[in-house]
C-alpha positions in Angstrom: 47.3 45.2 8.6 43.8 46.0 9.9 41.6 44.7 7.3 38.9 47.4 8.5 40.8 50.3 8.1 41.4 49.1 4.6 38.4 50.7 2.3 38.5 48.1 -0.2 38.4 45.2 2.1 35.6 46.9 4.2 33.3 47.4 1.5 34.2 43.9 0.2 33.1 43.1 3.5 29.8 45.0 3.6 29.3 43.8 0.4 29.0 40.2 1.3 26.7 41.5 4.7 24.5 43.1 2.4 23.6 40.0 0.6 24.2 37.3 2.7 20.4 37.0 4.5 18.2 36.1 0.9 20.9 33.3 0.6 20.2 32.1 3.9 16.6 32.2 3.6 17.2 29.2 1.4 18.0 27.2 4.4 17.6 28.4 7.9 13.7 27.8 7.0 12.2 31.7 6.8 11.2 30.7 3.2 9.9 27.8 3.8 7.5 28.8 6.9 7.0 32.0 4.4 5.6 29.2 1.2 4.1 27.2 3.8 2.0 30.5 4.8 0.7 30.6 1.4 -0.8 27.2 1.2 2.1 25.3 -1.1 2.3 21.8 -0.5 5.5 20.1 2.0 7.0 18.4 -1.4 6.8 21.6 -3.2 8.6 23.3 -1.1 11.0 21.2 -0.1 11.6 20.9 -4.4 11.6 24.8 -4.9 14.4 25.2 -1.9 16.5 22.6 -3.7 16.6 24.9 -6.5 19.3 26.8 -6.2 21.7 24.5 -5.6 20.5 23.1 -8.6 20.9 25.5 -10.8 24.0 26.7 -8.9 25.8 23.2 -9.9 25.1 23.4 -13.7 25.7 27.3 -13.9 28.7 28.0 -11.9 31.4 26.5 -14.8 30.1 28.7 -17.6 29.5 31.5 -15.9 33.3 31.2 -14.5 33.9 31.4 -18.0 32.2 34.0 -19.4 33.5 36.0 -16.5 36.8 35.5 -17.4 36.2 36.8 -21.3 34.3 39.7 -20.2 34.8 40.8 -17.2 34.2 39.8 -13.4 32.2 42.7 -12.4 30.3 42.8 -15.5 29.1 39.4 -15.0 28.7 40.1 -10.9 26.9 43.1 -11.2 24.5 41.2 -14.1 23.9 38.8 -11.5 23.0 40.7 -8.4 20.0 42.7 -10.2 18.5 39.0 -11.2 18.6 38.3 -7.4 16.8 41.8 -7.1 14.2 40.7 -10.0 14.2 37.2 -8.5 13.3 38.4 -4.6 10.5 40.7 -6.3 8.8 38.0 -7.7 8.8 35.5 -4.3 7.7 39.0 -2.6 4.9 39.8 -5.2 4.2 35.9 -4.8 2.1 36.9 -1.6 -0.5 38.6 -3.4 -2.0 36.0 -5.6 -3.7 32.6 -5.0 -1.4 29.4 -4.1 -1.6 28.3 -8.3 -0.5 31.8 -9.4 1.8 32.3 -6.0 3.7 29.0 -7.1 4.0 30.4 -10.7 5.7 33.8 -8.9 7.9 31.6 -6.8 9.7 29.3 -9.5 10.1 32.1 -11.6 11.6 34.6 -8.5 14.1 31.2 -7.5 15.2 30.7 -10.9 16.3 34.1 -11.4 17.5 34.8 -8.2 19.2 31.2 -8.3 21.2 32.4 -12.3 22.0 35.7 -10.1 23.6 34.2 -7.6 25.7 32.0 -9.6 26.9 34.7 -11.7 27.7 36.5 -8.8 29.6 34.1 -7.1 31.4 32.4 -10.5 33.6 35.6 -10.3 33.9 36.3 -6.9 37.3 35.3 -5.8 38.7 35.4 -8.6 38.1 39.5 -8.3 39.1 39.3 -5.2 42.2 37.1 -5.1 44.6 40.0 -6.5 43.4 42.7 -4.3 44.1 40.5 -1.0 47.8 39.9 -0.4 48.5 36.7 0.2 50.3 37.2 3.2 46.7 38.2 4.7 44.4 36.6 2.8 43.7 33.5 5.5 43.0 36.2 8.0 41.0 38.2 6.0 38.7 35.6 4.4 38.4 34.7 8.0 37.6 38.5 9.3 35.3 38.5 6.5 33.3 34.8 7.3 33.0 35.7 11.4 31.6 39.4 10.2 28.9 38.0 7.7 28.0 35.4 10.3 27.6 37.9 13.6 25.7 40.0 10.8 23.2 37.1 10.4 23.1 36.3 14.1 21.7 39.8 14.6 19.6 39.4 12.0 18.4 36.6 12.8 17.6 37.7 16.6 15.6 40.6 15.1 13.8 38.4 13.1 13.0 36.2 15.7 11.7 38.9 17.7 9.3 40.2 15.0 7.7 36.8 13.9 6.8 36.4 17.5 5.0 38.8 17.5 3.0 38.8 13.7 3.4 35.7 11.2 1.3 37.4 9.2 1.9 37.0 4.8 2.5 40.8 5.1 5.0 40.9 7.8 7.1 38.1 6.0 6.5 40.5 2.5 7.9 43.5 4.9 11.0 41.3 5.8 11.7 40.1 2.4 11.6 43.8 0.9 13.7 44.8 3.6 16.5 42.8 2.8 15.8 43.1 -1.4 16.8 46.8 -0.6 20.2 45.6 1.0 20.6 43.5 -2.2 20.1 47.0 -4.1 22.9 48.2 -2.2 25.0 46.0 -3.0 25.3 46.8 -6.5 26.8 50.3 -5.0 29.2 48.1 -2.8 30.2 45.9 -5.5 31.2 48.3 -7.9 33.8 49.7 -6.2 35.5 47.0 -5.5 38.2 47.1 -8.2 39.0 45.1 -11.0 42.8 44.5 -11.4 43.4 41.3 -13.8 42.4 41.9 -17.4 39.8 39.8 -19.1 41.3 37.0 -20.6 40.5 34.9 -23.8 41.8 31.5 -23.4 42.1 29.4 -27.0 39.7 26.3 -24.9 36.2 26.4 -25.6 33.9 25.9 -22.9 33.2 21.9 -23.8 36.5 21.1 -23.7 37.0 23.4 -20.2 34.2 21.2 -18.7 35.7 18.1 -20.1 39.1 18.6 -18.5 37.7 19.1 -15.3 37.5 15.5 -13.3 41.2 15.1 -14.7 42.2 17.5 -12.6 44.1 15.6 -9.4 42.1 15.4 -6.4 39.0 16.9 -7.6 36.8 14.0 -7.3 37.6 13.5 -3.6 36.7 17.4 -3.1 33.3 16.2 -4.9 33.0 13.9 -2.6 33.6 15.8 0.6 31.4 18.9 -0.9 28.6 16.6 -1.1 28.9 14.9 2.4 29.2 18.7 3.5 26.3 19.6 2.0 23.7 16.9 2.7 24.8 17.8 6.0 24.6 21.5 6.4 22.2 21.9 3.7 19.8 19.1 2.6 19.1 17.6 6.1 18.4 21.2 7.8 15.8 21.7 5.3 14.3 18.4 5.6 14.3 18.1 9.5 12.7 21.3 9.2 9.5 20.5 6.8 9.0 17.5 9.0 9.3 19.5 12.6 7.0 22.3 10.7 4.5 19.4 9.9 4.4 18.0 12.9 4.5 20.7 15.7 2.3 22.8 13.8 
């Protein structure tokens, strides 16, 4: 099966194009050279960028849950316009001094940071029935090489443009670029269907959460996720605060 001749899995993969950049803003260092611009301190920034992941570890469970009881989309669609309301906020941020700027900024990552774990809490869970399983490695794996060439090109363009004008408003002009894409989403995402029915479990949420770490082999995935992660996500940052500082 060709997996883009297939209008579901195309738009599930335009989907995840359309909102893949603001996440990756988080740590390929736009934002930060973009906070830095306004005057916030290294330490600041390097606490508001650890944000989301944050607020994505303590969310993600109950979210999962309430998606279940009332629907995927519901919860998905909830969560992409706080990512629109939280990117307004980091964009409006460029208007103010660096005290009212930082008040902007917190309150743009934490609602763009509940938005994206709302988003993703459902997100292969909606699409798990919709994939067979007989093509679901190749797909997921379609889908990861297209979001990734996507952000290549971006992120040539980009380059390109800040070259040219670092100015606050050309960083503003990117950023409301890529909130628009984030409002198309929303279109995307909804027509994704919805096949498995909401379901009301007799657990409670506390007791959910409590059963997790008995579940086999989960701690050793904790383990790996967070060698993974310091890695790919927490060094990056990091290396790139300090090379900011010092080359600049």
């Amino acid at each position: 099966m060709n997996i883009f001749k297939n209008k579901i899995m195309m738009t599930i993969v335009l989907s995840v194009c359309a909102s893949i950049m603001p996440q990756l803003f988080f740590k390929n260092g736009f934002l930060l050279s973009y906070f830095l611009k306004m005057g916030l301190k290294s330490s600041d920034v390097l606490i508001l960028l650890s944000l989301p992941s944050v607020i994505l570890f303590f969310l993600s469970v109950p979210f999962a849950y309430y998606a279940d009881r009332y629907g995927k989309k519901k919860i998905g669609i909830s969560g992409i316009i706080l990512t629109i309301s939280g990117f307004s906020f980091i964009i409006s941020a460029g208007f103010f001094d660096t005290q009212t700027s930082t008040k902007f900024i917190v309150y743009g990552i934490i609602l763009f940071s509940i938005g994206v774990s709302a988003l993703l809490s459902g997100w292969f869970a909606l699409l798990s029935p919709l994939i067979p399983e007989t093509i679901r490695g190749s797909f997921f794996g379609a889908m990861r090489v297209s979001w990734q060439i996507f952000a290549i090109g971006c992120s040539f363009i980009l380059t390109f443009i800040l070259e040219r004008s670092t100015s606050l408003g050309t960083y503003q002009l990117i950023l409301t670029f890529f909130t628009c894409l984030l409002i198309l989403q929303i279109f995307l995402y909804s027509k994704v269907p919805e096949i498995e029915k909401n379901s009301f479990g007799r657990k409670s949420l506390p007791e959910i959460v409590a059963s997790i770490p008995e579940v086999p082999g989960y701690m050793p995935f904790c383990a790996y996720c967070f060698l993974l992660m310091l890695a790919t996500g927490a060094w990056p940052v990091t290396m790139g605060l300090l090379e900011k500082n010092v080359l600049h």
